[in-house]
DRENDO-1510 file (C-alpha; in Angstrom, 1 decimal, always signed):
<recs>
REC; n; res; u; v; w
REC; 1; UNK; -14.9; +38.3; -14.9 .
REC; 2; UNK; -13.8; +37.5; -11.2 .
REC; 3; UNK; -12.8; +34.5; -10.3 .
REC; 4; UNK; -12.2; +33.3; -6.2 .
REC; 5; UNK; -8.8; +33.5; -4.7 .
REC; 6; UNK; -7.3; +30.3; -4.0 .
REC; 7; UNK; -7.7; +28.7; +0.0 .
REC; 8; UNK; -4.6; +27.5; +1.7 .
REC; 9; UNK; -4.6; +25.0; +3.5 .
REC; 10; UNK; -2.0; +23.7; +5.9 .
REC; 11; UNK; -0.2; +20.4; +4.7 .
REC; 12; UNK; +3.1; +18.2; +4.9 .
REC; 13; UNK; +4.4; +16.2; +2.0 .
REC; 14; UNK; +5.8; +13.1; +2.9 .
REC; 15; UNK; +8.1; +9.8; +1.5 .
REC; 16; UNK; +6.9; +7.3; +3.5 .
REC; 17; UNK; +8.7; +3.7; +2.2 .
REC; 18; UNK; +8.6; +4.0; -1.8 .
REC; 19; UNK; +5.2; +6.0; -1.7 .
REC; 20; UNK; +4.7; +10.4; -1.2 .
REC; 21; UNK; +2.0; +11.6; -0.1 .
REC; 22; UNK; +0.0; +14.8; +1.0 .
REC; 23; UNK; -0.5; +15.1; +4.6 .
REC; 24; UNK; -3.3; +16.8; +6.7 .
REC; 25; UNK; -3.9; +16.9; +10.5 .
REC; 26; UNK; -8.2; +16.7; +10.3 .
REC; 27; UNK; -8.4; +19.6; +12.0 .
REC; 28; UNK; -6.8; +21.6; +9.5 .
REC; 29; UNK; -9.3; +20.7; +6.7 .
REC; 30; UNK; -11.5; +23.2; +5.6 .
REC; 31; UNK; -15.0; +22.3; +7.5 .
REC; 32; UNK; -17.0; +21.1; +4.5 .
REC; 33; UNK; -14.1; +18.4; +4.1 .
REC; 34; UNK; -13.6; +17.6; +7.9 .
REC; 35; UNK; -16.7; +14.8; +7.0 .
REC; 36; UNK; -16.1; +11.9; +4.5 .
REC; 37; UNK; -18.0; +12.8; +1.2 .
REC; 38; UNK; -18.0; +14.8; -2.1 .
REC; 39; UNK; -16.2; +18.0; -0.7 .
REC; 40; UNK; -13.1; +16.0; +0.6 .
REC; 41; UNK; -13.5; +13.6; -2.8 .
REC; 42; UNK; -13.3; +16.8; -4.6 .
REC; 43; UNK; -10.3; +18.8; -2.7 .
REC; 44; UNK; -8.1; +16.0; -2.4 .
REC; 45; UNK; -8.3; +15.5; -6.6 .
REC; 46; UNK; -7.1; +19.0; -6.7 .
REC; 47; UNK; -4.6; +18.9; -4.4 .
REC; 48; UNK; -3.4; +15.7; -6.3 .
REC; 49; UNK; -4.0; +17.3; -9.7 .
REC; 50; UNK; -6.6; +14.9; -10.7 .
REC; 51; UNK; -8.4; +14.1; -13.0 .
REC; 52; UNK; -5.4; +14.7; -15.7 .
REC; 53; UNK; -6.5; +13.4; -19.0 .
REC; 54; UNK; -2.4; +14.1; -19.7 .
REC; 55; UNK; -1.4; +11.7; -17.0 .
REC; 56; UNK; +1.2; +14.1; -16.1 .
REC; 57; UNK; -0.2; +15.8; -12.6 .
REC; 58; UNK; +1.3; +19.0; -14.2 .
REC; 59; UNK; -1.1; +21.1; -12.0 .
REC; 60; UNK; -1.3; +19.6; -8.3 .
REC; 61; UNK; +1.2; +18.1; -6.4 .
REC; 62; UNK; +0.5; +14.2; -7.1 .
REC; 63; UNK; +3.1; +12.4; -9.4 .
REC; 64; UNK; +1.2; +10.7; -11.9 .
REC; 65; UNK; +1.7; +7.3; -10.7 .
REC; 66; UNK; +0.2; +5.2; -8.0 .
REC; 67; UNK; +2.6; +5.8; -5.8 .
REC; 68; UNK; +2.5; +9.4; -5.8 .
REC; 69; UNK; -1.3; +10.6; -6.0 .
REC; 70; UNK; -1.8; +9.5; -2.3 .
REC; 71; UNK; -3.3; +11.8; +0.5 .
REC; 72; UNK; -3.6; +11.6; +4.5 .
REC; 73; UNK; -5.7; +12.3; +7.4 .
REC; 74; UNK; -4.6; +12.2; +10.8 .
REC; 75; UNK; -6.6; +12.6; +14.1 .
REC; 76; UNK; -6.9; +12.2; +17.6 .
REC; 77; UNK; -7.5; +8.1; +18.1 .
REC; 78; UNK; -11.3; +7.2; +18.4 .
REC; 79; UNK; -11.3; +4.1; +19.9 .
REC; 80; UNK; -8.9; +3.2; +23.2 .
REC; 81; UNK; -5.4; +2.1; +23.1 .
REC; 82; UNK; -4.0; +3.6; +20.1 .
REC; 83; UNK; -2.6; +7.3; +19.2 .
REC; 84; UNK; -4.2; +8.1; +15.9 .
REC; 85; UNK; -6.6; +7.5; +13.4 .
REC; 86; UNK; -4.9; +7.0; +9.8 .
REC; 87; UNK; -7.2; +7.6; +6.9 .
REC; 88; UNK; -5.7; +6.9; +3.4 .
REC; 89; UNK; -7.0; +8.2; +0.1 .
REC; 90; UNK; -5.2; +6.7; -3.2 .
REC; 91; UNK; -6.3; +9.5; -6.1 .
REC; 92; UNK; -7.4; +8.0; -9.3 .
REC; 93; UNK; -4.9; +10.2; -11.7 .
REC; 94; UNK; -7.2; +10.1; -14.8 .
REC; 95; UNK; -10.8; +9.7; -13.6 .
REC; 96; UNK; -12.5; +11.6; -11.1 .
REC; 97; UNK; -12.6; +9.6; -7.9 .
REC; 98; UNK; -10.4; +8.6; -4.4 .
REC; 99; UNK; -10.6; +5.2; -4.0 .
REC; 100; UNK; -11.3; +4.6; +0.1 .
REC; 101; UNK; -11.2; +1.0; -0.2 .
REC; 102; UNK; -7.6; +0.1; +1.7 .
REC; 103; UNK; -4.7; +1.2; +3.3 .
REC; 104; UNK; -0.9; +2.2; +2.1 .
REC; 105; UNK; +1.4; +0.1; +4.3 .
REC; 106; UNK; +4.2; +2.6; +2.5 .
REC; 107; UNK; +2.3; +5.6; +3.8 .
REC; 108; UNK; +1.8; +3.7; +7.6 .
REC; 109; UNK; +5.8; +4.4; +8.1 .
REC; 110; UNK; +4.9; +8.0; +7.5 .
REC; 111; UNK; +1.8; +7.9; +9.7 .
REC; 112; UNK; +3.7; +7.3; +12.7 .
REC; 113; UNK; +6.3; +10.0; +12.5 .
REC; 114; UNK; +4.0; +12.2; +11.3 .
REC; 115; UNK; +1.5; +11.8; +14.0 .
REC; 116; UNK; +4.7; +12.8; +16.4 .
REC; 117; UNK; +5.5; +15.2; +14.6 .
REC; 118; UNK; +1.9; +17.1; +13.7 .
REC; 119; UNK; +1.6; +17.0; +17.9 .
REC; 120; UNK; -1.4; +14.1; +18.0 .
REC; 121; UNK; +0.7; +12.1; +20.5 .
REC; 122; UNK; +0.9; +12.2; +24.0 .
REC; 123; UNK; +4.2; +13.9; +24.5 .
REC; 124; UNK; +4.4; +11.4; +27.8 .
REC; 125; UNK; +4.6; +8.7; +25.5 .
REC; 126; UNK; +7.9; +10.3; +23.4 .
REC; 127; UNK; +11.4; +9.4; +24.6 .
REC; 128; UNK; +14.0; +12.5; +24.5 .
REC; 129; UNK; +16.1; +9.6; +22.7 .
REC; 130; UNK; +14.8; +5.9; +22.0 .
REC; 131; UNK; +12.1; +4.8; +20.0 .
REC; 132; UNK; +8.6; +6.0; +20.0 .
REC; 133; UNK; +5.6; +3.5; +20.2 .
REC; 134; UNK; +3.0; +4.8; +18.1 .
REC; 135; UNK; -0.3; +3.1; +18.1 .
REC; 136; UNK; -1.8; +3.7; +14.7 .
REC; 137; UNK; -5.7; +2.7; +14.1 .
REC; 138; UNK; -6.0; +2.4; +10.2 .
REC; 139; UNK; -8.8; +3.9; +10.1 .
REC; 140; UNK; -10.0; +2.5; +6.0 .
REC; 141; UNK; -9.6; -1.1; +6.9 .
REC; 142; UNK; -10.0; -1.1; +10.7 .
REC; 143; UNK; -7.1; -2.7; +12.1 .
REC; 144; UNK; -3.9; -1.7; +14.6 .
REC; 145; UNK; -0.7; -0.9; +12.8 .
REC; 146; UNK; +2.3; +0.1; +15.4 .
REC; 147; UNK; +5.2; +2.3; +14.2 .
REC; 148; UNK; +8.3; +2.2; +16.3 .
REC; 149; UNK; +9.8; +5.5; +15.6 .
REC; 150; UNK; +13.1; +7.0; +16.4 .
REC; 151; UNK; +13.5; +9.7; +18.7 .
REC; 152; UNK; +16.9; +11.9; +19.3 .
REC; 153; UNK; +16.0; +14.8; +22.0 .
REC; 154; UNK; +12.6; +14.4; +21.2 .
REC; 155; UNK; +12.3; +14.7; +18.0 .
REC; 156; UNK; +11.6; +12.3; +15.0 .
REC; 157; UNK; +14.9; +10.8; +13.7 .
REC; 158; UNK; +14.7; +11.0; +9.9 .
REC; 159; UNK; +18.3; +10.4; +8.6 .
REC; 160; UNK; +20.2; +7.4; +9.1 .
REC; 161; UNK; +21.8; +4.4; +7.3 .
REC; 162; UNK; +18.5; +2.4; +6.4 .
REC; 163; UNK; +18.6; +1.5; +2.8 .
REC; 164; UNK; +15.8; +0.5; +1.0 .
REC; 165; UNK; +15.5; -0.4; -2.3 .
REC; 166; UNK; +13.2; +1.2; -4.9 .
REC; 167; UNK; +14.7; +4.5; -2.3 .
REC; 168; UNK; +17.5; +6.6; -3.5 .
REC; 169; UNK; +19.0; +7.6; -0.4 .
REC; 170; UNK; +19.5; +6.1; +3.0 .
REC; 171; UNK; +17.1; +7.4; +6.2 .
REC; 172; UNK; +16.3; +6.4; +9.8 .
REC; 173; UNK; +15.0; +2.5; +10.2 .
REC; 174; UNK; +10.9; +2.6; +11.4 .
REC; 175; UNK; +9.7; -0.9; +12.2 .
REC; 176; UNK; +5.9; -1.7; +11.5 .
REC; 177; UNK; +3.9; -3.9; +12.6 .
REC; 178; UNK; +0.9; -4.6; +11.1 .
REC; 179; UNK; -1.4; -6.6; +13.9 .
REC; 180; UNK; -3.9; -9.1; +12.8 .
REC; 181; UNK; -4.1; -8.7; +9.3 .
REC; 182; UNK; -5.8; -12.0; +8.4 .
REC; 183; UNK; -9.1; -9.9; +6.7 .
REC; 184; UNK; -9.9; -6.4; +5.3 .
REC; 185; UNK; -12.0; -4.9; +8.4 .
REC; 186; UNK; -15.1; -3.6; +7.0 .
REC; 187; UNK; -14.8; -6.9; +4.5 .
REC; 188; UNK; -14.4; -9.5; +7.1 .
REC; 189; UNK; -14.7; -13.0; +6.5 .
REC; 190; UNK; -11.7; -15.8; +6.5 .
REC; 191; UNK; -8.3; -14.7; +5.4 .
REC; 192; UNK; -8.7; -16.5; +1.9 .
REC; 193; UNK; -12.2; -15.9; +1.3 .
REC; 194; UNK; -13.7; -19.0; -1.1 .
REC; 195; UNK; -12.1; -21.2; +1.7 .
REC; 196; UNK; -9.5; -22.3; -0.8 .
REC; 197; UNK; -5.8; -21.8; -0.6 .
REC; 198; UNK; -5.4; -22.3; -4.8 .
REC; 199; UNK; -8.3; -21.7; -7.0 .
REC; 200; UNK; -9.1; -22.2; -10.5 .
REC; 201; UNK; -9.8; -18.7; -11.4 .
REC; 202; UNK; -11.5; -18.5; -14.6 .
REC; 203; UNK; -11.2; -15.3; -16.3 .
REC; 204; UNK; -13.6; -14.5; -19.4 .
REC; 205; UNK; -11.6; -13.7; -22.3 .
REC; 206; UNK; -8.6; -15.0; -21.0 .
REC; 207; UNK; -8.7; -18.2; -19.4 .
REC; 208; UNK; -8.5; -19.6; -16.2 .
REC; 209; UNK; -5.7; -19.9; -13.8 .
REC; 210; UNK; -4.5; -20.9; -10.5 .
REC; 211; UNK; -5.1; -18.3; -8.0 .
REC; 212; UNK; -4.4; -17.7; -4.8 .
REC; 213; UNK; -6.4; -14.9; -3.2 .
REC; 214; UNK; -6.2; -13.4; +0.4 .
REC; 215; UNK; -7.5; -11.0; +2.4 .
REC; 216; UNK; -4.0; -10.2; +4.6 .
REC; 217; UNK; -2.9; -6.6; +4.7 .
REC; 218; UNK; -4.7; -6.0; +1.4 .
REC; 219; UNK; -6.8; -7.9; -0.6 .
REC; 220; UNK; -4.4; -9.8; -3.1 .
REC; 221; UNK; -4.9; -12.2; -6.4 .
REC; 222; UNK; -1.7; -14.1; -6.4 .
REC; 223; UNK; -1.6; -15.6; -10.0 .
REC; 224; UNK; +2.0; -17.7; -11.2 .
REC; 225; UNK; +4.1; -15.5; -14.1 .
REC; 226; UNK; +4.6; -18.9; -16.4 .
REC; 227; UNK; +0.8; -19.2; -16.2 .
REC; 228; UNK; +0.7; -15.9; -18.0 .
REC; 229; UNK; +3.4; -15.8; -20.0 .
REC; 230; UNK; +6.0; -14.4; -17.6 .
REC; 231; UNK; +9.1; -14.9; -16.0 .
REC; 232; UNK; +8.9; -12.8; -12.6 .
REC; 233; UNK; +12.1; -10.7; -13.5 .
REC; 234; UNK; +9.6; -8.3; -15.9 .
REC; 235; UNK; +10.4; -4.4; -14.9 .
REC; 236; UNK; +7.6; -1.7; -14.9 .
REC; 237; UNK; +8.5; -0.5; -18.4 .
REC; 238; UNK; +8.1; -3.9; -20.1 .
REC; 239; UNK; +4.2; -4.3; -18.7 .
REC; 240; UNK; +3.2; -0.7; -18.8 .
REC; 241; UNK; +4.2; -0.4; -22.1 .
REC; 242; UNK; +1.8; -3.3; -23.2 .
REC; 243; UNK; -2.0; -2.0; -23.1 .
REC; 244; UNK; -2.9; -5.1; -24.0 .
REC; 245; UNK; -1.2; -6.6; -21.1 .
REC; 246; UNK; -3.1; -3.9; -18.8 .
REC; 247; UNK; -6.2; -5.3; -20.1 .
REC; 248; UNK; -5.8; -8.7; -19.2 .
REC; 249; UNK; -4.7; -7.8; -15.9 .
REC; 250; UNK; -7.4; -6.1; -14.9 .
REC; 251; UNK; -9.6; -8.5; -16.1 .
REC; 252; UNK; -8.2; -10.8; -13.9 .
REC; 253; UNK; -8.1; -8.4; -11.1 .
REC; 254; UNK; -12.1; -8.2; -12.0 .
REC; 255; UNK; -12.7; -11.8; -11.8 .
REC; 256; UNK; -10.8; -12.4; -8.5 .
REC; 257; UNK; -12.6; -9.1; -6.9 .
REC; 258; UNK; -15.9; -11.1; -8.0 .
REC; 259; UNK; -14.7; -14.3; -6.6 .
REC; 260; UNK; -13.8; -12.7; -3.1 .
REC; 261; UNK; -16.8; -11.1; -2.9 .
REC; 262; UNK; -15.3; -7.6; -2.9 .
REC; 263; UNK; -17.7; -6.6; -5.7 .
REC; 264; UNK; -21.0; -7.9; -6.9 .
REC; 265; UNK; -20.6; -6.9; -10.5 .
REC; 266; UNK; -17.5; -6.5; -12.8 .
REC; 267; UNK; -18.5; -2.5; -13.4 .
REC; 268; UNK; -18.1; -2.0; -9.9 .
REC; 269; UNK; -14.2; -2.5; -10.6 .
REC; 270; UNK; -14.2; +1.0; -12.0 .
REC; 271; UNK; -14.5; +2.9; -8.7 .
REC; 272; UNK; -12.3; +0.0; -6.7 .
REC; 273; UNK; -9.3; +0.6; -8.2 .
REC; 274; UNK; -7.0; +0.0; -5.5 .
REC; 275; UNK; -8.3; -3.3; -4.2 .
REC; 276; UNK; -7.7; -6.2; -5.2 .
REC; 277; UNK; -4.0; -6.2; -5.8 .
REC; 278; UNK; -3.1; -8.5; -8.6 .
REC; 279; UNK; +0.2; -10.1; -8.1 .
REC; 280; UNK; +2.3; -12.6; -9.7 .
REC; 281; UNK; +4.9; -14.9; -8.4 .
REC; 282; UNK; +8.0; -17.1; -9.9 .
REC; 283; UNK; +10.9; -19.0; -8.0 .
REC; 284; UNK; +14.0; -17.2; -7.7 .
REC; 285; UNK; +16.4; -16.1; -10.7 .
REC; 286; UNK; +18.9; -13.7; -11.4 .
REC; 287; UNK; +17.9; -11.0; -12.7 .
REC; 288; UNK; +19.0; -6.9; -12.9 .
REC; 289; UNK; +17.0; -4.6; -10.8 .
REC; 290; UNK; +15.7; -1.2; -12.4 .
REC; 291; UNK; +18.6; +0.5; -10.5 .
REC; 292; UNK; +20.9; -1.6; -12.8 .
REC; 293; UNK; +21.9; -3.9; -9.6 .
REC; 294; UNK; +21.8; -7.9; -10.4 .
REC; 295; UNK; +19.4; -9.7; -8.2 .
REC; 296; UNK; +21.0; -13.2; -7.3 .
REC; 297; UNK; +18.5; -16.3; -7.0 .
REC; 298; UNK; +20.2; -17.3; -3.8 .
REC; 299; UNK; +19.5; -14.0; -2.1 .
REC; 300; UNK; +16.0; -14.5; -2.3 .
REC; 301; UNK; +13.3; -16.9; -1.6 .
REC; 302; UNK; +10.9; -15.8; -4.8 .
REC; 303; UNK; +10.1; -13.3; -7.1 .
REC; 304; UNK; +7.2; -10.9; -6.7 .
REC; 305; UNK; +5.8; -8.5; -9.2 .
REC; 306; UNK; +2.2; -6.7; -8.4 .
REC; 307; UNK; +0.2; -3.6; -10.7 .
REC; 308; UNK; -1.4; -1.3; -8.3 .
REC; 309; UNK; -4.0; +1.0; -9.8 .
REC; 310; UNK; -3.4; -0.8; -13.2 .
REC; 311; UNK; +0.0; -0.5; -13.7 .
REC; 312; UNK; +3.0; -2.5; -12.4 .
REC; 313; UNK; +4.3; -0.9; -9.2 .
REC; 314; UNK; +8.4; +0.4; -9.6 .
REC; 315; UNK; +8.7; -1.8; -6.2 .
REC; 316; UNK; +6.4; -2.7; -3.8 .
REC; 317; UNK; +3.5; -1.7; -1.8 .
REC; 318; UNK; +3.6; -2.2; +2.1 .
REC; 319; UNK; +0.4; -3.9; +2.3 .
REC; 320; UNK; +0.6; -6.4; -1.0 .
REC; 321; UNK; +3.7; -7.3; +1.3 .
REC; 322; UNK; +2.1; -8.1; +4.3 .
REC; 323; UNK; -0.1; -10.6; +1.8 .
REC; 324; UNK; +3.0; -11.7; +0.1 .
REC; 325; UNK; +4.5; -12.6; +4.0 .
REC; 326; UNK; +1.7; -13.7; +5.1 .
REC; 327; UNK; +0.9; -16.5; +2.1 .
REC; 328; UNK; +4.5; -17.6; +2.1 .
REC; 329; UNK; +3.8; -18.5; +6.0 .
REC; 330; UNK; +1.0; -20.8; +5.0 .
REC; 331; UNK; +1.7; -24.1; +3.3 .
REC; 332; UNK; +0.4; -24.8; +0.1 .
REC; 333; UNK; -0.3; -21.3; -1.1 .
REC; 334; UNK; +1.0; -20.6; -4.6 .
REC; 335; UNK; +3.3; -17.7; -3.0 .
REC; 336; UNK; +4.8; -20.5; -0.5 .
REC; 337; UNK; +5.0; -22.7; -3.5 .
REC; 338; UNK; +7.3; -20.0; -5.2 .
REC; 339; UNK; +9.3; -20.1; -2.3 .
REC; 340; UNK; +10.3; -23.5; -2.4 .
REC; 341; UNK; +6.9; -25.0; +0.2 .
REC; 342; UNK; +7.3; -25.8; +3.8 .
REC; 343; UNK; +7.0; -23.4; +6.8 .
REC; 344; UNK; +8.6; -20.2; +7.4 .
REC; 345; UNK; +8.0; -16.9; +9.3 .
REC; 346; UNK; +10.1; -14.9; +7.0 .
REC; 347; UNK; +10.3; -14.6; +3.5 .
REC; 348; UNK; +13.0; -12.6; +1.3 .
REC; 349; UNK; +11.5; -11.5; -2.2 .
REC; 350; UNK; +12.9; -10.2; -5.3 .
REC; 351; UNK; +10.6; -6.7; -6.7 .
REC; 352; UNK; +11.0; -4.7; -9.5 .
REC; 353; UNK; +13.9; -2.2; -7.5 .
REC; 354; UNK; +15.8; -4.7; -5.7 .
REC; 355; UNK; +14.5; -7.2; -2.4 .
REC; 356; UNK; +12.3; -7.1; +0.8 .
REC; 357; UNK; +12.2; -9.2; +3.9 .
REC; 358; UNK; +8.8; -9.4; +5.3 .
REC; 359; UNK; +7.9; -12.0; +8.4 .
REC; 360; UNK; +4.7; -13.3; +9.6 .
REC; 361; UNK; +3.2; -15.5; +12.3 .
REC; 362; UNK; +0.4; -17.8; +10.6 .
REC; 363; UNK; -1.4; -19.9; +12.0 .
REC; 364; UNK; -4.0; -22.7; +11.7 .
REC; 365; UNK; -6.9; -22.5; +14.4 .
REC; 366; UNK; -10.0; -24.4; +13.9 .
REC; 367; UNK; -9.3; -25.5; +10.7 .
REC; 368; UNK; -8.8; -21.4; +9.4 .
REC; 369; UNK; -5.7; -20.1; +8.7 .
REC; 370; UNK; -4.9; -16.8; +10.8 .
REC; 371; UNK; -2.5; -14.2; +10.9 .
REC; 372; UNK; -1.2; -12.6; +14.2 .
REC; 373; UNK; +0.8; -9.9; +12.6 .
REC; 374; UNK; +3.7; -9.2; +10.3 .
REC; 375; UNK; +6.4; -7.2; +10.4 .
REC; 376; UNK; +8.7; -5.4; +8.1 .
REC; 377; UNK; +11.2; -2.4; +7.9 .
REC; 378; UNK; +10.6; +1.1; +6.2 .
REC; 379; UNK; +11.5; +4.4; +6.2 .
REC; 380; UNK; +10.3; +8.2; +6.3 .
REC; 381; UNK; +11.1; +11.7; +5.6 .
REC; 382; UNK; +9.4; +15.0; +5.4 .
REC; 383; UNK; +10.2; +16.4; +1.9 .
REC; 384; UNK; +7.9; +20.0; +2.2 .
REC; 385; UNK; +5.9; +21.4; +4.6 .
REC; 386; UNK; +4.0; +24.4; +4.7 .
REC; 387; UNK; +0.2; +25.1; +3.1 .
REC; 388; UNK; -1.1; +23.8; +0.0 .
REC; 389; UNK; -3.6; +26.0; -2.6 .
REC; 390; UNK; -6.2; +25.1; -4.2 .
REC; 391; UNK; -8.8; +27.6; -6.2 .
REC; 392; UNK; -11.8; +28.3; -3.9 .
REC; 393; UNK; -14.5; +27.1; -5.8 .
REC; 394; UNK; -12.8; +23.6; -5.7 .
REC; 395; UNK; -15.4; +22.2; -2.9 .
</recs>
């Protein structure tokens, strides 16, 4: 029995921030994946390795966890004043689906270098040394992200002294900013969408809590950690561990996606995996970080824990950042509360692998809380690059 030889396809696999993922210039898709739909749905699993009933990602080049079964597109910009399109694509590891709901903000950092580096900006634009502007259009959620890159004779600086935590080794600094992330783009609506900055979320089966939920940088459910039994200094192990913990998580995931209006009925929560973010929030305490490093209360403003794909992330995800930053701006959410209330345009939090400063400009304009953008620091290296194979009856 013959069976078809595997396709090769050309491909970069990149750490951008505390996420890797598979990268593809759109041109070098094969041309029944060039188009959103099944084929891409279909190629990208098996580049990732998914659906793997083993959790493991044995056979594809995904990592088993959220942070790892990410792929990219990147293209010529299709609207004026920006570089690139960036199209994100978070791989379900154990069912069969890519969830095109939102955007990395990990995966951004690598967006820009990559985009400099793959040839999709203007080489006018590139310093021999300096930093390279790169105008990113996020393509899934529709809103302007810009990487300032490093450049020594004209080339992407990768290495450096840049430390971030949940990151073994230092790299090259890449500032992003994420322009006006008050909504989710093809969502829209106000930046907390049931016009409330706290809610009384009720959750069936569970009970009902106070809730902040947002729509800045990614759709977020802020929810306090006493409120459920936490403290806010919880690592991955001791929630992913639980399965009955996962379970009332992501029913109250399910109920704030309902209340936002992100979904019209809880089943639809099966196949939108990646949005909402369900995060939860305590005032600073001491605590030891996963890499064994004690976290002191004064060198942060709050703790911060969020699941992402239904388990708690080993850090934390750009965008549920930009949410985190962006709350803490505003007055009277439960994140500023956390924080200790009152106005700031920075906020320091603690995460499972350490601390991250995030600022943002909020705000209030007609009686609605906006966003202008925020900003944080992040870092990117090319790990592989080369062609990726997949069989040829994959798509």
């Amino acid at each position: 029995m013959s069976h078809p030889a595997q396709t090769k396809i050309p491909a970069t696999y990149i750490r951008g921030g505390t996420s890797k993922g598979v990268f593809f210039r759109l041109q070098d898709l094969p041309a029944a994946a060039q188009m959103p739909g099944e084929a891409r749905d279909k190629l990208f699993m098996r580049v990732i390795g998914s659906p793997d009933p083993y959790a493991a990602h044995i056979d594809g080049m995904g990592g088993a966890t959220s942070s790892t079964s990410k792929c990219v597109i990147l293209s010529k910009a299709s609207v004026p004043d920006h570089d690139v399109d960036y199209l994100y694509g978070q791989v379900s590891i154990d069912k069969p689906f890519v969830d095109w709901s939102g955007n990395c903000g990990n995966l951004s950092t690598a967006a820009g270098s990559f985009a400099i580096h793959a040839g999709l900006v203007d080489p006018s634009r590139i310093p021999d040394n300096g930093v390279a502007v790169v105008r990113i259009w996020q393509a899934n959620i529709k809103k302007t992200i810009i990487a300032h890159v490093p450049v020594t004779n004209g080339q992407v600086q990768e290495t450096g002294d840049f430390e971030l935590d949940g990151v073994t080794f230092p790299a090259a600094e890449i500032v992003l900013e994420f322009m006006d992330p008050s909504d989710d783009g093809d969502e829209g609506g106000s930046m907390f969408p049931t016009g409330n900055l706290v809610d009384d979320l009720e959750v069936p089966g569970v009970g009902t809590f106070k809730a902040t939920m947002i729509t800045a940088g990614i759709p977020t459910v802020f929810v306090n950690a006493k409120d459920i039994g936490y403290t806010g200094t919880e690592l991955r192990e001791q929630i992913n561990t639980d399965p009955e913990a996962l379970k009332r998580f992501e029913a109250i995931r399910v109920a704030g996606a309902l209340r936002m209006g992100l979904i019209k009925t809880p089943e639809e929560a099966a196949t939108r995996q990646h949005t909402p973010k369900i995060a939860f929030v305590a005032p600073p305490t001491d605590y030891v970080a996963s890499s064994g490093k004690t976290i002191q209360a004064a060198d942060v403003d709050l703790l911060v824990r969020a699941l992402s794909m239904g388990k708690l992330h080993h850090a934390m995800m750009g965008t549920a950042a930009v949410a985190i930053g962006t709350a803490a701006a505003i007055p009277g959410t439960l994140v500023n509360q956390a924080a200790g209330g009152g106005e700031r345009e920075a906020v320091r939090f603690g995460h499972p692998s350490g601390t991250l400063r995030v600022g943002a400009q909020a705000k209030l304009v007609n009686g609605q809380w906006t966003v202008t953008k925020a900003i944080m620091s992040r870092s990117a290296r090319i790990l592989m690059e080369g062609w990726v194979r997949v069989p040829g009856d994959t798509f």
